[in-house]
N, C-alpha and C positions, 0 to 999 in steps of 0.2 A: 564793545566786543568782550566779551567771555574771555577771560584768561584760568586757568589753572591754577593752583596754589606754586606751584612749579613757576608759571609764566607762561608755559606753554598756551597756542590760541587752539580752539574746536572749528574745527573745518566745517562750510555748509557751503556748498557749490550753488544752493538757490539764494545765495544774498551776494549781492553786491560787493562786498568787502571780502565775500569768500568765509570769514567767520560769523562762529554762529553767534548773533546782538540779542542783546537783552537791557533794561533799561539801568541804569545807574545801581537802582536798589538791586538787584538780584546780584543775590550769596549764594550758591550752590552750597559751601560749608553747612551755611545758615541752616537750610534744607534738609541737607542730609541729615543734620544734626534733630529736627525737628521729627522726620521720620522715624532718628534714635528712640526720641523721649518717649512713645507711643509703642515702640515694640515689647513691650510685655504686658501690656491693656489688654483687658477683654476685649474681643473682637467688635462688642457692640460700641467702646469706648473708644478703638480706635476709629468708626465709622465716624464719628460724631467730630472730632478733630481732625482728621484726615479731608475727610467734606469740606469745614472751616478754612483749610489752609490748600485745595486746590481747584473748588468748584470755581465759577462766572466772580469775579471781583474775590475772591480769595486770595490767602495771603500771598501764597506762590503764585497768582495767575497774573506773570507777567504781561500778559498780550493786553491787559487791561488795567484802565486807573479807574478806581469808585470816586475820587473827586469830582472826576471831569467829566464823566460817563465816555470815556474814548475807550477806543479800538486800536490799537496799532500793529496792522498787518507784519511789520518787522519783527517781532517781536513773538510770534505763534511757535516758531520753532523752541525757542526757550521755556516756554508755558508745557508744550509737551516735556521737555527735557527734564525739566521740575516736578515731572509729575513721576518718571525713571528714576530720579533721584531720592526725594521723598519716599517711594515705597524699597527702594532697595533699602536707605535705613530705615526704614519700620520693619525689612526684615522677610521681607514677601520676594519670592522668585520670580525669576523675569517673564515666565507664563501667564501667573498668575496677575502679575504687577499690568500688561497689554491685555489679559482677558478682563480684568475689574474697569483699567482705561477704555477699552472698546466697548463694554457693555454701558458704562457710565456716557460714553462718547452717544452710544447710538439714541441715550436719550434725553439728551441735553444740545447736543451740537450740530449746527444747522449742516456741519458737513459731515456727520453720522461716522464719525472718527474716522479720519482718511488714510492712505496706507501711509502718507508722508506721516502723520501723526503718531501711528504706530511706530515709525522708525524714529523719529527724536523719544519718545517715551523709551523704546528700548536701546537705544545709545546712553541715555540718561543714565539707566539702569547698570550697563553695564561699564560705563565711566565711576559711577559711585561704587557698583561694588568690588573691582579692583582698586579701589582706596583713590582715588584720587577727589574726592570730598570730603574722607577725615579729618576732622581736626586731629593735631598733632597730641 
């Protein structure tokens, strides 16, 4: 489960435990921090890393492991969330952060970015940009 820098857990009423899972490795910090390093690139440079760290087997794309070639349905919520987080530190508004997600979603994603998708990206988004993925 997802905890907070706080401890606090993120609620997801479609999982089981009620919070939102994501696999061992995922840092939200990590994330945010990563969207940081990237917010003063030229735009075409942040495509090129931003891609790297949130497309199919990318480094935030928690729903999936490149060793294994697995899938793990548990885990989709957090992959969207990552991808709210990420653009909030790279510094992009929560419009803009769901319109580049749905535009990328519709073509790439077998489920053409679904509205659930939409709401873990912008939960994401707005969890990081009232500071709760800062590092200190």
């Amino acid at each position: 489960m997802v905890a907070r820098p706080d401890g606090s857990k993120i609620f997801d009423p479609g999982s089981p435990t009620k919070r939102l899972m994501a696999p061992p490795r995922a840092n939200f910090q990590e994330v945010f921090a990563a969207g940081e390093s990237i917010a003063n690139w030229p735009i075409s440079d942040q495509l090129v890393k931003a891609k790297a760290a949130l497309e199919q087997f990318g480094t935030y794309d928690f729903q999936r492991d490149r060793t294994t070639n697995t899938w793990f349905s548990k885990y989709v919520h957090a992959a969207n969330y990552a991808v709210g987080v990420y653009m909030a530190g790279a510094g992009y508004g929560e419009l803009a952060t769901v319109k580049i997600a749905q535009t990328w979603g519709f073509f790439t994603s077998s489920t053409r970015y679904s509205s659930e998708a939409k709401e873990w990206t912008e939960r994401g988004w707005e969890h990081a940009h009232r500071g709760d993925w800062k590092t200190k």
